[in-house]
N, C-alpha and C positions, 0 to 999 in steps of 0.2 A: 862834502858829498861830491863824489866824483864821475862823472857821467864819460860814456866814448861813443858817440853818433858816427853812423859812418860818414865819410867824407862825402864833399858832394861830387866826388870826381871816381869816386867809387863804385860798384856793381854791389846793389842794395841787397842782394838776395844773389845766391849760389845754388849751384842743381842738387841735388839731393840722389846718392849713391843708391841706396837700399828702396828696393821696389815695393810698389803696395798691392800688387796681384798677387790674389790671394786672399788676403786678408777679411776678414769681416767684419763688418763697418754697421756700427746700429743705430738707425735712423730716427730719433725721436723726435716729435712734431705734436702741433696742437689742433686736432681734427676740427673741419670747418663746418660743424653742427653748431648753433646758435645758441648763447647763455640767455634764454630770456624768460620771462616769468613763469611760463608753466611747468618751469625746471622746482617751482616753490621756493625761489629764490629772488630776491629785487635786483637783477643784476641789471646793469648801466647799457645806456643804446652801445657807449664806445667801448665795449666791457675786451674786445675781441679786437680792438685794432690795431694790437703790434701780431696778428698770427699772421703768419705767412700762407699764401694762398699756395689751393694744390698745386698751378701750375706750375710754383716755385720750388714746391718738394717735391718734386718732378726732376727738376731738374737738377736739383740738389743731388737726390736720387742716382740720377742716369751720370752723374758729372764724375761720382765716387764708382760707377759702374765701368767707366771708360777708361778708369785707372786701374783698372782689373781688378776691384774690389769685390766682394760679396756683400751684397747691402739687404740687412734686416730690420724692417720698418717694426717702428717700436711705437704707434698713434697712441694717447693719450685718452684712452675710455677705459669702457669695463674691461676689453683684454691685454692693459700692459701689465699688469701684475702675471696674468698666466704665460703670457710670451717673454716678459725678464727672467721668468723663470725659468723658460725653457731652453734660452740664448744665450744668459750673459756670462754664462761660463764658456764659451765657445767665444764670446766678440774680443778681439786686438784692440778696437777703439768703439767710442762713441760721438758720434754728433748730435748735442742739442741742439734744436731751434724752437724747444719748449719758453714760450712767453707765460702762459698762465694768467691766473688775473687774483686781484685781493690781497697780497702777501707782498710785503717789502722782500721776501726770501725767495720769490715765483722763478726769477731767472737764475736760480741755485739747486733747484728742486735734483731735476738731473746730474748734475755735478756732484750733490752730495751722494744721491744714490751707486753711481759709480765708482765713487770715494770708500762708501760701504760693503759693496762687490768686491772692488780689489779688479776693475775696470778702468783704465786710463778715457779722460774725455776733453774733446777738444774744447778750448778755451779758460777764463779763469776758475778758480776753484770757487769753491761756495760761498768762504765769508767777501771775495774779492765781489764778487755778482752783486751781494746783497750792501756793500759800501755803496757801489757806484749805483745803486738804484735809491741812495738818500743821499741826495744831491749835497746837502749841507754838511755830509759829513767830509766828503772828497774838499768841497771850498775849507772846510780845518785844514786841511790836511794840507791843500796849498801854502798855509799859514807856514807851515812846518817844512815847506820845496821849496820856498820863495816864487811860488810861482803867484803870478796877480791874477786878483776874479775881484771881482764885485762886492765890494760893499752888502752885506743882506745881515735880514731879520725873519727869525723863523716861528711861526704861529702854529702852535699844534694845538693850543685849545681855545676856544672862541674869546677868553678874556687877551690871548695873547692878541685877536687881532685888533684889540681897540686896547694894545699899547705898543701898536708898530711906531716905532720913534719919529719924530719929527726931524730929525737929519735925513732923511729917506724921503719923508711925504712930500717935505721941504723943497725937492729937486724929482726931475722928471725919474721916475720907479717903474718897476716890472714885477708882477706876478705870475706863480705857476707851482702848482703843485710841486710837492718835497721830493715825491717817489713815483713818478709816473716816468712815461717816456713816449715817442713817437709823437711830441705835441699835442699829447691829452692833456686838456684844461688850460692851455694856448692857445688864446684868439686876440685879434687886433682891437677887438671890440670893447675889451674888460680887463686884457692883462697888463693895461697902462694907464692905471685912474690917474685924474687928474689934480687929486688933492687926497687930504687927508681922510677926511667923511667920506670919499668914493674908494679909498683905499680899504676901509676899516669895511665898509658894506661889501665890496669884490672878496676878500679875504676869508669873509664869515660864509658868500657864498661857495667858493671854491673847495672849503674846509667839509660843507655838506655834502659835497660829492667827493671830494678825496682827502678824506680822515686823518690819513698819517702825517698831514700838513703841509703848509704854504708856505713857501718862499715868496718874501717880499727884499726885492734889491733895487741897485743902482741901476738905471737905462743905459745902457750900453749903445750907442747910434750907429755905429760902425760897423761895416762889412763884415759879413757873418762866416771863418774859415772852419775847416774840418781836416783833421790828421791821421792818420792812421798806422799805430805800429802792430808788426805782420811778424811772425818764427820766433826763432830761439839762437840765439837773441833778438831780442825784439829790432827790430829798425824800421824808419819812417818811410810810408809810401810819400806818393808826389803830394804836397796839398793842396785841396779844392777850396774853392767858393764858393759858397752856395746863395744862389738869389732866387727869391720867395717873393711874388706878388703879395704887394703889402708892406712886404718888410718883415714879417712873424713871422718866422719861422714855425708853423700852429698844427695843428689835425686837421685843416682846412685845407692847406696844400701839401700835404701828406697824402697819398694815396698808396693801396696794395694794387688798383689796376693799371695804374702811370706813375711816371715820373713827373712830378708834380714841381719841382724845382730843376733851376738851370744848374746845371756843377761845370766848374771853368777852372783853370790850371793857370792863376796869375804869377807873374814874375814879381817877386818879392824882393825886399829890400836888402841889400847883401847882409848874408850873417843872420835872418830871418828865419829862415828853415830851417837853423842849426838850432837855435834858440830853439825855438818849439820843439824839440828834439829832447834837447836837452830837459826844456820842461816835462814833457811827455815821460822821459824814462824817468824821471823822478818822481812824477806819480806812482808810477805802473811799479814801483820798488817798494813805493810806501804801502799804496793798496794792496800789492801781490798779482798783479795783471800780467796775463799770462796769453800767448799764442796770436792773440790777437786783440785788437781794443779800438774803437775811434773814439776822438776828442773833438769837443765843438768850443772854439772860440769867436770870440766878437771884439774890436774894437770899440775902447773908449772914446771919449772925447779929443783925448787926445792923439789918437789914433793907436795907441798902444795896446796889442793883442792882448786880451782876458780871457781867461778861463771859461768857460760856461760848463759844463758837466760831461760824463763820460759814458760810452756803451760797448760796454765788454762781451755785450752780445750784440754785435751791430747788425745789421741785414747780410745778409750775401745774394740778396736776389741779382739775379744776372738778368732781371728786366728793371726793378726800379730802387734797387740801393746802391746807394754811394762810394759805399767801398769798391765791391767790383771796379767799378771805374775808377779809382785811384789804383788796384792796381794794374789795372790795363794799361792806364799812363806810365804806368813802371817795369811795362812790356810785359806782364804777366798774363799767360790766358787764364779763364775762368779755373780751367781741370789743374795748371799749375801754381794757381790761387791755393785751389782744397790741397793740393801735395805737399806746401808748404804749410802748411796748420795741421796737418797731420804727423806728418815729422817731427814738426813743435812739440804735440801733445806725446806722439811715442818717444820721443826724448828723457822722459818724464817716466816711463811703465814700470820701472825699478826703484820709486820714490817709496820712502816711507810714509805715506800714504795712504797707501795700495796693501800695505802689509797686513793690518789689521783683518782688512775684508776676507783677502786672500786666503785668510788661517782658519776666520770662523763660518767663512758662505761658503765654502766650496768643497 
């Protein structure tokens, strides 16, 4: 397997010829009405905490607006079905920032539909979204990159969590839901039992609140880094570190109304940022990740970078995610951010794909 990262001496990212004024750009989003029980449903306090706040789709909005685009908000209630309908034969692209909740397939939902249209959308396709939101399937898949992650054991049903193996309980472990994201069901409190019998009890609780299962692994102690590959071809922005009061990285210091964590741009070990590069596009080959994607690693004991899981739908808030500011460290402004994930995705508009939709929706 043969990888080609750009050089570090290199201009990561080039301007992009073909203008996007004009264009119309469909903004789909997950309205900030509340999932809670008089909906007749048991939905969870944190059912809502990867959505993006308005004042993010705002600017998400106004960013695609500045690029002389035409942006048609496509909110996620009773009227996306009458407005897809009305629009998506008319939209050049789409931007998800649909999270959703309940579904290993929730950050695919939009992708597929766009796939079915015979609509290009920015970021990965549908089965890529729904990989990297089962955390244990991407660490296989490591198996297969040689990329290194963590030792784990995965309990999807309560007999599995009282036979998490004794090599694991044996040494300091980490728990966290299989399929979540944003540091749901991550706290410093519970996701680092101290034996076997606290393991087996955190697990079975965890499982009753996020079903599709528990990842139980190796503790990782080491400085917690973040990557990010951005166009087509993908290439790596600068990489951060991310330090978290505590040390968890959790839904604790997560927030939608701050930046909740420090992010820093360390000087790395020569030949460090090419590695992670190099592991990164061997992911993104295997899964299919596309336009855009961040990766989070950790330090073992050794100090040797691991794996930890990937979000092919990462934030792009230009007030409290990470990315933006990786690519700002890469001289990128916010508006030249969205123009390069755009291109990515119209690079793509002539894919087979697109075909199918195209013949029977339209």
């Amino acid at each position: 397997m043969t990888d080609h990262p750009a050089s570090a001496s290199s201009p990561v990212f080039s301007s992009h010829a073909m203008s996007l004024r004009g264009m119309r750009i469909g903004l789909a989003y997950d309205v900030s009405t509340p999932l809670d029980a008089s909906s007749g449903y048991p939905f969870p306090d944190d059912a809502t905490a990867e959505w993006e706040t308005e004042e993010t789709i705002l600017r998400v909005a106004s960013g695609w607006a500045s690029l002389g685009c035409e942006v048609v908000l496509l909110p996620i209630d009773s009227s996306f079905w009458a407005n897809w309908q009305k629009h998506f034969s008319r939209l050049d692209l789409v931007h998800s920032l649909v999270e959703g909740w309940g579904s290993v397939s929730r950050e695919g939902w939009i992708p597929a539909v766009c796939e079915l249209s015979g609509v290009p959308c920015v970021g990965s396709p549908p089965l890529a979204q729904g990989m990297a939101m089962r955390k244990s399937l991407l660490k296989i898949l490591c198996a297969e990159a040689g990329v290194p992650t963590a030792d784990f054991f995965l309990a999807r049903t309560p007999a599995d969590c009282d036979a998490i193996p004794e090599r694991l309980t044996g040494k300091p472990h980490f728990l966290k839901p299989d399929c979540e994201g944003s540091g749901m069901g991550v706290d410093a409190a519970t996701s680092a039992p101290t034996g076997a019998d606290d393991a087996r009890e955190q697990a079975r609780s965890l499982l009753r609140l996020y079903p599709d299962g528990v990842i139980v692994e190796s503790l990782l102690p080491g400085e917690e880094l973040t990557t990010a590959l951005v166009g087509s071809p993908l290439r790596q922005l600068p990489v951060a570190r991310i330090e978290v009061e505590g040390g968890v990285y959790g839904l604790t210091n997560k927030s939608k109304a701050y930046m909740g964590e420090k992010v820093t741009f360390p000087a790395l070990a020569p030949g460090e940022a090419e590695r992670l590069e190099r592991f990164g596009l061997r992911l993104a080959r295997l899964a299919g990740f596309e336009d855009f994607v961040r990766l989070d690693w950790k330090r073992d004991e050794h100090g040797v970078v691991t794996f930890l899981e990937a979000n092919p739908l990462a934030g792009l808030s230009y007030y409290y995610s990470v990315l933006p500011k990786m690519a700002e460290q890469a001289g990128m402004a916010y508006e030249e951010l969205l123009s390069t994930l755009a291109h990515s995705a119209l690079s793509r508009r002539d894919d087979r794909r697109y075909w199918y939709g195209r013949t029977r929706m339209r």
